[in-house]
N, C-alpha and C positions, 0 to 999 in steps of 0.2 A: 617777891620782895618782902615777904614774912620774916618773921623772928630767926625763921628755920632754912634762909634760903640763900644761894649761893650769890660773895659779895662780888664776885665777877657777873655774874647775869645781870647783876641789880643793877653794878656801872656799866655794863653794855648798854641795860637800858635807857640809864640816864644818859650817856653821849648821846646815843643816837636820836635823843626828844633835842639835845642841844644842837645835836647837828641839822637834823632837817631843818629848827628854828631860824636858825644863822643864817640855813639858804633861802628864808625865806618861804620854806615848807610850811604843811600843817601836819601833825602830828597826834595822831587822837587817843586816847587811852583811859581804858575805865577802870572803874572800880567799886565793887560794892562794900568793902571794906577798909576803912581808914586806917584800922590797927594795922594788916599787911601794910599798908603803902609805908607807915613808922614802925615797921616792926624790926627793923636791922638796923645796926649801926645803929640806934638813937632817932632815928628818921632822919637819916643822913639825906639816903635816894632818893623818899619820898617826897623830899622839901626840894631838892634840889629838881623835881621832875615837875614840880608844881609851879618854884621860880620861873623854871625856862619855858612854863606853858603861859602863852598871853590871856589867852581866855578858859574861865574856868564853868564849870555849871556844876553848882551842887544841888542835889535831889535832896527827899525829905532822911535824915538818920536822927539817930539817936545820938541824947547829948554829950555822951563822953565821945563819941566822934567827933560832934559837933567841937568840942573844944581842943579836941587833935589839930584840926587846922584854924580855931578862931588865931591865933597870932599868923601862922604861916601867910595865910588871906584876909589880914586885919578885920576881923569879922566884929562888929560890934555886940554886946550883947540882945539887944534887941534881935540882932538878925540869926544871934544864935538860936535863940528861942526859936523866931521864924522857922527857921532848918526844921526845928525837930517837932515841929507843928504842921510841915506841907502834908497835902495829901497828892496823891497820885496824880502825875501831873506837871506839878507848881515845882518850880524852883529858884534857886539864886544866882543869875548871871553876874560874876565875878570879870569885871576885865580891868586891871589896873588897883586906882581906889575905889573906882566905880563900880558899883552892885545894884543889881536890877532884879526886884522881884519879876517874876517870869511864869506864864503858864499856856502849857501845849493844851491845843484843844485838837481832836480827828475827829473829820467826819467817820458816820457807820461804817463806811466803806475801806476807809483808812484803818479806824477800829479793828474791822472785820479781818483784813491782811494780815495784820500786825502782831495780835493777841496770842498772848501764852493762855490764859484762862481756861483753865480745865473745861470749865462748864460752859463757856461759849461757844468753845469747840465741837465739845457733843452736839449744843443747838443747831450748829452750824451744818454738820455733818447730818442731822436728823432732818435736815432740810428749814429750820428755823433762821438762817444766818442766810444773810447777800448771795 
């Protein structure tokens, strides 16, 4: 959905986040970058994929992302700030006008599953980890 990317994929995409919605589905889809999600058309797809999603979670970015979607997700400024202040973790559940600061906690064991962390891994692996 980038600047550079085809605008047939993009509205396949979108249909099909409206289609499942409509039936009632869930539809999940990430993204660590906000400029892709606005980078075609204007942020045609990406507003439109965001509309049709009911609930939203934003992780910690940075603020010119953050203000990518402050209108799309009525984001106040305070909460923009928040955005780009979470650490690892913490985020903003978006559902409606309602927004909830939010923060996952794992236990070790969860941790231990889950983790990209180069260096946990090794521990892990070294016999240091669950």
């Amino acid at each position: 959905m980038g600047a550079n990317s085809n605008p047939l994929a993009a509205g396949f995409v979108q249909e099909m986040v409206k289609t499942i919605r409509g039936l009632g589905g869930i539809a999940v889809t990430s993204t660590q970058g906000m400029q892709d999600l606005f980078g075609l058309d204007g942020g045609k797809y990406g507003k439109g994929i965001l509309d049709s999603s009911r609930i939203k979670l934003v992780m910690q970015m940075e603020e010119q992302e953050a203000r990518l979607i402050q209108g799309v997700l009525n984001l106040s400024e305070e909460e923009v700030h928040k955005i780009t202040r979470f650490r690892r973790g913490e985020g903003l559940l978006c559902i409606g006008y309602n927004h909830v600061p939010i923060a996952f906690y794992a236990t070790e064991r969860e941790y231990n599953a889950i983790t990209t962390s180069s260096t946990d891994l090794r521990m892990q692996r070294n016999g240091g980890g669950e």
